[in-house]
Biopython code that builds the backbone (N, CA, C, O; Angstrom):
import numpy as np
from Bio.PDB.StructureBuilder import StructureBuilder

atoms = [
    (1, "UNK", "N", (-16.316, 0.442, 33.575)),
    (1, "UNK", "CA", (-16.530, -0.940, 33.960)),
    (1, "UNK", "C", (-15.340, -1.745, 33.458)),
    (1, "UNK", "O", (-15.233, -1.772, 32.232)),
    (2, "UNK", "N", (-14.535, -2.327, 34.078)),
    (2, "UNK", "CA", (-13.879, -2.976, 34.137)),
    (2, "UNK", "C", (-13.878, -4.647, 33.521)),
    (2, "UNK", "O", (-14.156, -5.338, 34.501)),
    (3, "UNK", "N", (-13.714, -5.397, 32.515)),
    (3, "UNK", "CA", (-14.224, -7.009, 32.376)),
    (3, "UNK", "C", (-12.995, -7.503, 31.946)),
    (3, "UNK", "O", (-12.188, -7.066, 31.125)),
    (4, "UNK", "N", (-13.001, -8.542, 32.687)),
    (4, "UNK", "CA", (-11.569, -9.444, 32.832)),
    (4, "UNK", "C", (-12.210, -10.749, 31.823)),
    (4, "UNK", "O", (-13.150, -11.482, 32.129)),
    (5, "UNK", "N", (-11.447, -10.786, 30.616)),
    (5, "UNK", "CA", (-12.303, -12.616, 29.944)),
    (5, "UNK", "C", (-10.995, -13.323, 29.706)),
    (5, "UNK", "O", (-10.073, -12.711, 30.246)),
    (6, "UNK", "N", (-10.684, -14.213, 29.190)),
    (6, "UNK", "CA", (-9.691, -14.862, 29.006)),
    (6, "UNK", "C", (-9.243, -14.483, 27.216)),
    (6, "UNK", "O", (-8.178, -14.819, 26.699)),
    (7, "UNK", "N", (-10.157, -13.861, 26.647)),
    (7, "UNK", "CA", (-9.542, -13.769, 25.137)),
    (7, "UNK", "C", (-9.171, -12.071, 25.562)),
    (7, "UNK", "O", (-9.494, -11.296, 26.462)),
    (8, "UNK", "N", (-8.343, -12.038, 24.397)),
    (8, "UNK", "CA", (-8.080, -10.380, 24.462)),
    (8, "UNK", "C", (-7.191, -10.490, 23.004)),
    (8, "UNK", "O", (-6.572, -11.464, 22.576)),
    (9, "UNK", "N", (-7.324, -9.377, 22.509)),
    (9, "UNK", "CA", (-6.810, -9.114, 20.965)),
    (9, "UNK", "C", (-6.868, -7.420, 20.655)),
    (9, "UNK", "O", (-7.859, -6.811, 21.058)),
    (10, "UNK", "N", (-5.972, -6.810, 20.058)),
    (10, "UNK", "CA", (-6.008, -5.960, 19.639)),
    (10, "UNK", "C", (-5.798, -5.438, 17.743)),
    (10, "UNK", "O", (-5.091, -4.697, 17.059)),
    (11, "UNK", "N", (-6.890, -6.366, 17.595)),
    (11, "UNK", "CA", (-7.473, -6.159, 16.142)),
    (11, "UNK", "C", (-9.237, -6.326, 16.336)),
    (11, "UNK", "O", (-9.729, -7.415, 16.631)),
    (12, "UNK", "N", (-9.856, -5.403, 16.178)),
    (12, "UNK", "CA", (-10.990, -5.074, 15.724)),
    (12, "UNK", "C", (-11.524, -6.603, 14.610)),
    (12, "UNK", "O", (-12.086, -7.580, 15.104)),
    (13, "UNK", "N", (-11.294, -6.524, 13.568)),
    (13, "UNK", "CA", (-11.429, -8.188, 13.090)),
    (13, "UNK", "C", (-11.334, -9.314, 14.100)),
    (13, "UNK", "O", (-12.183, -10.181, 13.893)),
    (14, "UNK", "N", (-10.683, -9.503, 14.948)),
    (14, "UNK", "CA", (-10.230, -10.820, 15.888)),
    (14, "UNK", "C", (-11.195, -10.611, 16.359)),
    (14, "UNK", "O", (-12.100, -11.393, 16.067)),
    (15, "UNK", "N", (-11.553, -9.331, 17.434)),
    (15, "UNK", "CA", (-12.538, -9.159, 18.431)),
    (15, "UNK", "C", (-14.042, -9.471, 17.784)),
    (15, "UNK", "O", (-14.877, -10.215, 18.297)),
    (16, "UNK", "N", (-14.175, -8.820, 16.691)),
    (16, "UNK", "CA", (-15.546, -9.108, 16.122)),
    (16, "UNK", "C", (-15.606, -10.134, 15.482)),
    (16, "UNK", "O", (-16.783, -10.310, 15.169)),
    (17, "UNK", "N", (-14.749, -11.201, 14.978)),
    (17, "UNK", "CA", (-14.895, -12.795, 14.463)),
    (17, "UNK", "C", (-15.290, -13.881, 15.984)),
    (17, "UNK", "O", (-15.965, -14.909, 16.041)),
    (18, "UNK", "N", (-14.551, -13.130, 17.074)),
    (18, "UNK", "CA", (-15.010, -13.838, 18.296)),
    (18, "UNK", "C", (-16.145, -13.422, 18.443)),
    (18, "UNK", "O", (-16.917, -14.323, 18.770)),
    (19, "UNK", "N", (-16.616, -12.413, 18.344)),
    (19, "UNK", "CA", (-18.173, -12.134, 19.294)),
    (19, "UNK", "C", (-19.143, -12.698, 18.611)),
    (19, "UNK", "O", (-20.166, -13.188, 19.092)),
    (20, "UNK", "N", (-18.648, -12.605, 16.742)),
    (20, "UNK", "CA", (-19.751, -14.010, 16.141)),
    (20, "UNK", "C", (-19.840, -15.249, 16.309)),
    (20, "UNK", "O", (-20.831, -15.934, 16.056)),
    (21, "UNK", "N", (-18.469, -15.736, 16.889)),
    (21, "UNK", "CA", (-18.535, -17.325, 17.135)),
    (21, "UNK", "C", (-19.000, -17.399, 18.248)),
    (21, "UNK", "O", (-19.068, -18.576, 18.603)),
    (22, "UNK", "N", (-19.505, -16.422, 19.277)),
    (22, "UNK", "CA", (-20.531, -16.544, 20.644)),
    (22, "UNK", "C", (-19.443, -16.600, 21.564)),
    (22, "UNK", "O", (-19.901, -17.158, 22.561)),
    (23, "UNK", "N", (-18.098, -16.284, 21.783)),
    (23, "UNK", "CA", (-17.359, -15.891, 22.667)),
    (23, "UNK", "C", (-17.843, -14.800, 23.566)),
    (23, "UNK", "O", (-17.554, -15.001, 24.746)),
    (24, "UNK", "N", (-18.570, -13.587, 23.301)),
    (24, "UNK", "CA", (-18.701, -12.628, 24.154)),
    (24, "UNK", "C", (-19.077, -11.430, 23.344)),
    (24, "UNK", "O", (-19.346, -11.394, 22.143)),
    (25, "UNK", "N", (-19.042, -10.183, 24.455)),
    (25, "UNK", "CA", (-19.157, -9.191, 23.762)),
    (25, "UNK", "C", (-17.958, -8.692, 23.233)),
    (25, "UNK", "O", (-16.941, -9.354, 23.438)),
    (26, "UNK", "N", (-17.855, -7.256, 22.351)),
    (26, "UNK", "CA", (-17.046, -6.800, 22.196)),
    (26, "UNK", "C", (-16.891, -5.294, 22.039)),
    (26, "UNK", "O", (-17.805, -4.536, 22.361)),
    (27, "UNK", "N", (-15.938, -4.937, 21.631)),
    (27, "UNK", "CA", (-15.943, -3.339, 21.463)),
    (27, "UNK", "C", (-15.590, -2.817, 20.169)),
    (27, "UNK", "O", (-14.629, -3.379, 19.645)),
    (28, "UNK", "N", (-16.110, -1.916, 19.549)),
    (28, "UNK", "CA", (-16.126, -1.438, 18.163)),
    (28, "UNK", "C", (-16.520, -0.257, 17.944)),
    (28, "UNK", "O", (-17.637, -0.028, 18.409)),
    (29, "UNK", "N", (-16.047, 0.555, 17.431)),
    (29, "UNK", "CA", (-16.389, 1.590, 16.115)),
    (29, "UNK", "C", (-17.253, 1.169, 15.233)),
    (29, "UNK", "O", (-16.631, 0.714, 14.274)),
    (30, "UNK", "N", (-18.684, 1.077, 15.046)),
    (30, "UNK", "CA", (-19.573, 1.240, 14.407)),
    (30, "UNK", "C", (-19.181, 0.830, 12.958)),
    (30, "UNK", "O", (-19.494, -0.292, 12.560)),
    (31, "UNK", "N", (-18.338, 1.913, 11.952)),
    (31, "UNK", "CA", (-18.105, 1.287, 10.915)),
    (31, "UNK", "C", (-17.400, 0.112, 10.570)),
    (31, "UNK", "O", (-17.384, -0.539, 9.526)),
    (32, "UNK", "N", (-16.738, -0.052, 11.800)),
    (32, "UNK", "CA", (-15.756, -1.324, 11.850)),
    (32, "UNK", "C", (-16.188, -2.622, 12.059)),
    (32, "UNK", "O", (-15.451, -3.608, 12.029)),
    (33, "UNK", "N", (-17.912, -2.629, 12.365)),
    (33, "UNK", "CA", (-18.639, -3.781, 12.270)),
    (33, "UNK", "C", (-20.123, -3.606, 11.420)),
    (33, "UNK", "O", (-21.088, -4.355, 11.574)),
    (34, "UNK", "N", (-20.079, -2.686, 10.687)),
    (34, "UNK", "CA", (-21.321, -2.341, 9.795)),
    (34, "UNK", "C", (-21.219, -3.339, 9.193)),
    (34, "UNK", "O", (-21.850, -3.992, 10.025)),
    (35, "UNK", "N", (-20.916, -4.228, 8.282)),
    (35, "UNK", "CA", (-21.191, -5.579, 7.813)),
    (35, "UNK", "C", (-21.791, -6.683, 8.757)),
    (35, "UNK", "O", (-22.897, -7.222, 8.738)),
    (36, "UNK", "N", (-20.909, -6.818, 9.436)),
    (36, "UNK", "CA", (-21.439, -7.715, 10.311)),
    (36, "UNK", "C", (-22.991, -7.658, 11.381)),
    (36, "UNK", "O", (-23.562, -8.664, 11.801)),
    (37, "UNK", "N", (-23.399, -6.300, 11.627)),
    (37, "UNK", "CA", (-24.271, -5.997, 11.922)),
    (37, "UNK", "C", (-25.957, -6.143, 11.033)),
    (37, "UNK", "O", (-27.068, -6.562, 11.356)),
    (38, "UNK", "N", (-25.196, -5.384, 9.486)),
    (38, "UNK", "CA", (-26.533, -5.653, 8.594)),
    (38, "UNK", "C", (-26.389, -6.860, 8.081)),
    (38, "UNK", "O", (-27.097, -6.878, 7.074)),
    (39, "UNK", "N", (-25.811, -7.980, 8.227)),
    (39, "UNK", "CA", (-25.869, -9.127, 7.684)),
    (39, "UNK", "C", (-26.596, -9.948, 9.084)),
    (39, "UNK", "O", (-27.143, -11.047, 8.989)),
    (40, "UNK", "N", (-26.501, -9.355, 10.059)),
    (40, "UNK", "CA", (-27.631, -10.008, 11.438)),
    (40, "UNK", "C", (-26.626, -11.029, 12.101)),
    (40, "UNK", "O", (-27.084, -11.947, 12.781)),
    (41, "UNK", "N", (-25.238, -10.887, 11.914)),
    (41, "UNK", "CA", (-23.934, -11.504, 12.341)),
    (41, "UNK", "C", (-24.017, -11.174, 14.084)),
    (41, "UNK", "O", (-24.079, -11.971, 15.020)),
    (42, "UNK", "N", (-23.995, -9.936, 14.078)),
    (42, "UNK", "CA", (-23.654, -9.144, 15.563)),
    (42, "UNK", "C", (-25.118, -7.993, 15.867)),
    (42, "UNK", "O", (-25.779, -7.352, 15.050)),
    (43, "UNK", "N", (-25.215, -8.068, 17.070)),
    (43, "UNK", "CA", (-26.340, -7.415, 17.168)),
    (43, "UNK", "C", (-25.836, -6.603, 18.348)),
    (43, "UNK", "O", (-25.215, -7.002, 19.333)),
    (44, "UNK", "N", (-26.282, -5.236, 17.998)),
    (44, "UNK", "CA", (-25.730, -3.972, 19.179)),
    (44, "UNK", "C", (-25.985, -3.919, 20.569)),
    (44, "UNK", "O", (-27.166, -3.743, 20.870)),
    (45, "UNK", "N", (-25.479, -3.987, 21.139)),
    (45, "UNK", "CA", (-25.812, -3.944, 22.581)),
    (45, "UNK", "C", (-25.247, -2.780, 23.470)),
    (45, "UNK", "O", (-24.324, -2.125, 22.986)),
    (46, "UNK", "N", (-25.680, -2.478, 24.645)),
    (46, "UNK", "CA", (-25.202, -1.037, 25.318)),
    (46, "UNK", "C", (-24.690, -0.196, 24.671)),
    (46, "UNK", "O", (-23.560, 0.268, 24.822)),
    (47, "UNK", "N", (-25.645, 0.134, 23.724)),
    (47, "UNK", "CA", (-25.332, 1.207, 23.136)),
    (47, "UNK", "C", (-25.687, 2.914, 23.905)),
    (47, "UNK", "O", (-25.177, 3.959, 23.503)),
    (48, "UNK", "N", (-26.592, 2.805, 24.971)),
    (48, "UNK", "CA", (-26.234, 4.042, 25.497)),
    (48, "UNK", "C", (-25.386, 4.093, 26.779)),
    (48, "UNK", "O", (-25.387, 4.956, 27.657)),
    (49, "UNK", "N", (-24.715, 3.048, 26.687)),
    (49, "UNK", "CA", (-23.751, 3.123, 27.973)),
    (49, "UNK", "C", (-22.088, 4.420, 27.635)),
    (49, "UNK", "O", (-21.209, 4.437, 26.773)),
    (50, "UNK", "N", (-22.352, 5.159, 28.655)),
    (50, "UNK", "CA", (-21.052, 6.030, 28.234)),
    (50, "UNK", "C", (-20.129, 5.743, 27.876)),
    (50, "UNK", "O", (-19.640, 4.834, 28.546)),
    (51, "UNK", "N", (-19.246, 6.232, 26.663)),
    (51, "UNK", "CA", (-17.928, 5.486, 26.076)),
    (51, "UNK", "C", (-16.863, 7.121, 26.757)),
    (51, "UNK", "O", (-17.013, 8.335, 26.894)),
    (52, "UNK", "N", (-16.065, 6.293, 26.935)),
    (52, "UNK", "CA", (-14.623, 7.377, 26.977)),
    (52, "UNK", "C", (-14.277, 8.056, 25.901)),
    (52, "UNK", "O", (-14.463, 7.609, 24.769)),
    (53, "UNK", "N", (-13.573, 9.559, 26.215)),
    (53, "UNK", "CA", (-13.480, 10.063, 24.908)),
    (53, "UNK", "C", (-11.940, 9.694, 24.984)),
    (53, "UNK", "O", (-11.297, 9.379, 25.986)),
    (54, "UNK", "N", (-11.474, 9.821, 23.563)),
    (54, "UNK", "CA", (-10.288, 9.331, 23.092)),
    (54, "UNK", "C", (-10.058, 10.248, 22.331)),
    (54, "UNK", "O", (-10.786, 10.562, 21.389)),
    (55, "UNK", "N", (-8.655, 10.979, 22.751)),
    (55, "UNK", "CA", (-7.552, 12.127, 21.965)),
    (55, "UNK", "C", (-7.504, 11.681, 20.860)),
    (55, "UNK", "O", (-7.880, 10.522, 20.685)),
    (56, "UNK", "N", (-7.002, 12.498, 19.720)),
    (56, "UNK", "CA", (-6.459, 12.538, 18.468)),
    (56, "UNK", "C", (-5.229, 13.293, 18.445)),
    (56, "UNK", "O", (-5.075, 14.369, 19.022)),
    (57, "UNK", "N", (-4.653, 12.895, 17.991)),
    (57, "UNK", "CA", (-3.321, 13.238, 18.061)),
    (57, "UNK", "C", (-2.588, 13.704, 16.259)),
    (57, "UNK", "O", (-2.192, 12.948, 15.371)),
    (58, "UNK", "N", (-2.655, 15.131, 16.298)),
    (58, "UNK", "CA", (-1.874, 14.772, 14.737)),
    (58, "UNK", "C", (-0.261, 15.401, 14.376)),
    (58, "UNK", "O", (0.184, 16.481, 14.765)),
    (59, "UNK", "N", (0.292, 14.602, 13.706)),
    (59, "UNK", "CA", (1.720, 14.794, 13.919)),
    (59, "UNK", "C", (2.059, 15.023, 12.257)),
    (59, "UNK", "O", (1.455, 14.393, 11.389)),
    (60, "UNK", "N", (3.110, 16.017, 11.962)),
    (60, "UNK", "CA", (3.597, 16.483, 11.058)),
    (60, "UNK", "C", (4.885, 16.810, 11.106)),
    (60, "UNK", "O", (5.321, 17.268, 12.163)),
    (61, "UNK", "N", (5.796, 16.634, 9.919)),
    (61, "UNK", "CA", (7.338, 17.261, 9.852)),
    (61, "UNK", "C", (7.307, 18.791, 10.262)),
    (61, "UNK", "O", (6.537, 19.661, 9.855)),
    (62, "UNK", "N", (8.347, 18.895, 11.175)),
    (62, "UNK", "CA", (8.392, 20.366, 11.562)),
    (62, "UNK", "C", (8.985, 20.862, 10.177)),
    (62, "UNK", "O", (10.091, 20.382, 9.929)),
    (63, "UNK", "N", (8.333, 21.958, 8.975)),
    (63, "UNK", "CA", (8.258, 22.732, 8.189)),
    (63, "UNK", "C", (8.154, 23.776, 8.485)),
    (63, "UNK", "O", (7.583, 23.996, 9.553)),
    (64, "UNK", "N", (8.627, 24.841, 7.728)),
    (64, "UNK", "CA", (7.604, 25.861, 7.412)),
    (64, "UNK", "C", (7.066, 26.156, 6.307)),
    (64, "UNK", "O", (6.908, 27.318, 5.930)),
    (65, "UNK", "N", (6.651, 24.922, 5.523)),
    (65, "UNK", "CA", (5.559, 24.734, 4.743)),
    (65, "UNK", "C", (4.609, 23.568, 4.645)),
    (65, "UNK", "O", (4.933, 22.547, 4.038)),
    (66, "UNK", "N", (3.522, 23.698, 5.195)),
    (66, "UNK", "CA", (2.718, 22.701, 5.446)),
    (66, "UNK", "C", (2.307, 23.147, 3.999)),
    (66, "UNK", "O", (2.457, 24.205, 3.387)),
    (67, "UNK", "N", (1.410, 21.271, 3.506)),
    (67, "UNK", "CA", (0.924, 21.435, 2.296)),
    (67, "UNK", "C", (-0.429, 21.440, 2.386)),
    (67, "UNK", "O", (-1.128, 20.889, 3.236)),
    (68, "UNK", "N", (-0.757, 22.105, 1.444)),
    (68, "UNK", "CA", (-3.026, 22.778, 1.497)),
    (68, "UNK", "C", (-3.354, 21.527, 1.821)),
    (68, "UNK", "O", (-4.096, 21.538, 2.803)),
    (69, "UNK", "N", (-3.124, 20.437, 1.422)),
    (69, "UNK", "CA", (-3.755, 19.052, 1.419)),
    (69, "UNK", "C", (-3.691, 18.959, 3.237)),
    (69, "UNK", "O", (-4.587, 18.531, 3.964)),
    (70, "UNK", "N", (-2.624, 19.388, 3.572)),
    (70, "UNK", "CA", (-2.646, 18.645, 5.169)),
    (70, "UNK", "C", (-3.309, 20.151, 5.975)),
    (70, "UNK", "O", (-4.267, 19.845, 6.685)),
    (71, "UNK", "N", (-3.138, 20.973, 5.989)),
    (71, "UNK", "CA", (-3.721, 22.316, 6.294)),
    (71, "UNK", "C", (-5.304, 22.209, 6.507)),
    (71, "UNK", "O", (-5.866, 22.444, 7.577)),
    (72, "UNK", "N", (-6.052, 21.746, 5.101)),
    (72, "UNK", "CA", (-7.351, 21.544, 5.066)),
    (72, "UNK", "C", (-7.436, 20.655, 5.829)),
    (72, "UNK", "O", (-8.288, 20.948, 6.667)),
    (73, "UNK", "N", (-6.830, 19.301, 6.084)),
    (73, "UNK", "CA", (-7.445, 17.949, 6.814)),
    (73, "UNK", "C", (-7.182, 18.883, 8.561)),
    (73, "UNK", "O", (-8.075, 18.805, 9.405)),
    (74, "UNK", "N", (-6.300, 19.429, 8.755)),
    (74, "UNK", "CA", (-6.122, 19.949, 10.362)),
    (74, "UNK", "C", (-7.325, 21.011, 10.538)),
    (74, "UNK", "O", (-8.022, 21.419, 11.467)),
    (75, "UNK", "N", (-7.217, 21.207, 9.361)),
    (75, "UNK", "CA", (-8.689, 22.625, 9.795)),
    (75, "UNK", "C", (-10.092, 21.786, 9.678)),
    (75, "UNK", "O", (-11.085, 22.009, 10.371)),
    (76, "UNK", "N", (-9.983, 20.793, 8.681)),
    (76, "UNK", "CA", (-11.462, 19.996, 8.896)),
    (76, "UNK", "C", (-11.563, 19.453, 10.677)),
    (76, "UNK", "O", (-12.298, 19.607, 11.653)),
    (77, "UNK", "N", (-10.564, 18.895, 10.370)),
    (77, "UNK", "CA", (-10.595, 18.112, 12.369)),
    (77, "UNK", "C", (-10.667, 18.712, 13.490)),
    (77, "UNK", "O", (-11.178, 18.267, 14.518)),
    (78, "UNK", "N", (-10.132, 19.798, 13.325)),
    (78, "UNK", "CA", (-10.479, 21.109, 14.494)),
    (78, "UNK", "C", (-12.098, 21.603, 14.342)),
    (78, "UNK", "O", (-13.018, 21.600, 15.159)),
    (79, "UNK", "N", (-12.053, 21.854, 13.509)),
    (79, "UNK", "CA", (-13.983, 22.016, 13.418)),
    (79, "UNK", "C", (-14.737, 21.509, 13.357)),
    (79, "UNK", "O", (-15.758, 22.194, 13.306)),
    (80, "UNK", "N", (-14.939, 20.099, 13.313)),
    (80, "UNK", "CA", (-15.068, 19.163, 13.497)),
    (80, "UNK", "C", (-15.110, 17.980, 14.540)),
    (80, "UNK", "O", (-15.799, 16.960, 14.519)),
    (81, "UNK", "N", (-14.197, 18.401, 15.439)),
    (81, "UNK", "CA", (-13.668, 17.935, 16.806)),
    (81, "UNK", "C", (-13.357, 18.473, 17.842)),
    (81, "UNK", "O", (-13.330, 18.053, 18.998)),
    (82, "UNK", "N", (-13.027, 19.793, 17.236)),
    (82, "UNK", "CA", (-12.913, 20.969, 18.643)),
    (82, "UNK", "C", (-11.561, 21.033, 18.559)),
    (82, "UNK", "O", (-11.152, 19.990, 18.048)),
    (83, "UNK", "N", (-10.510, 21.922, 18.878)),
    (83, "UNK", "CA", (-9.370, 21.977, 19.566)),
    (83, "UNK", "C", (-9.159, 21.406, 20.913)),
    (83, "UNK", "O", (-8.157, 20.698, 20.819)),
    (84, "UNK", "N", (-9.610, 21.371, 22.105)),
    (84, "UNK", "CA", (-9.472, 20.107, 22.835)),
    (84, "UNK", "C", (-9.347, 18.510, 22.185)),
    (84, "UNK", "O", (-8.777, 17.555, 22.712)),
    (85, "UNK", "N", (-9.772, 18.530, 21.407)),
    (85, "UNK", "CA", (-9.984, 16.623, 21.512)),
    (85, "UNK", "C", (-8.507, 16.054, 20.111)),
    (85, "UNK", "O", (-8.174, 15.125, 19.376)),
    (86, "UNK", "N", (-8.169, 17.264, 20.493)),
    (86, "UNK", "CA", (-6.733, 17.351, 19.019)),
    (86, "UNK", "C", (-5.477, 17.632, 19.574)),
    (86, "UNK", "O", (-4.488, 17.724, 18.846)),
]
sb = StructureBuilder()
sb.init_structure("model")
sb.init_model(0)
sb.init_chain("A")
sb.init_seg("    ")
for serial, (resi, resn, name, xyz) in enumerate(atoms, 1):
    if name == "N":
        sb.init_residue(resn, " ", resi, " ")
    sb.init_atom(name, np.array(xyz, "f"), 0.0, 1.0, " ", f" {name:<3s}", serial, name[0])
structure = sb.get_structure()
């Protein structure tokens, strides 16, 4: 679905300070408005409407030594996310 409004912002804060001042809806990541939600600020709406999936992308210095620290986080996210969505 497509919605044309006259505000547009690409900060998560902007978008959700407008949708409390009664500008409109907005779009969010869940944790990115958990305050505002349990404080009764913003209240959820279409929530079972289908969302797009969105790639992850992870980028590293070409090495040939990756460090355990980044090894573990690529192996958490692959199992976690699948190899497609990476």
């Amino acid at each position: 679905m497509r919605v044309d409004g006259r505000f547009r912002a690409d900060s998560i804060a902007a978008c959700c300070e407008a949708a409390i001042q009664g500008m409109g809806i907005g779009r969010g990541l869940l944790y990115q408005v958990r305050d505002a939600v349990d404080q009764g600020r913003l209240e959820l709406v279409l929530q079972d409407w289908p969302q797009p999936q969105i790639p992850y992308h992870l980028l590293w210095p070409a090495t040939t030594r990756l460090p355990a620290r980044t090894r573990a986080l690529v192996d958490f996210l692959v199992a976690r996310l699948g190899p497609q969505q990476i």
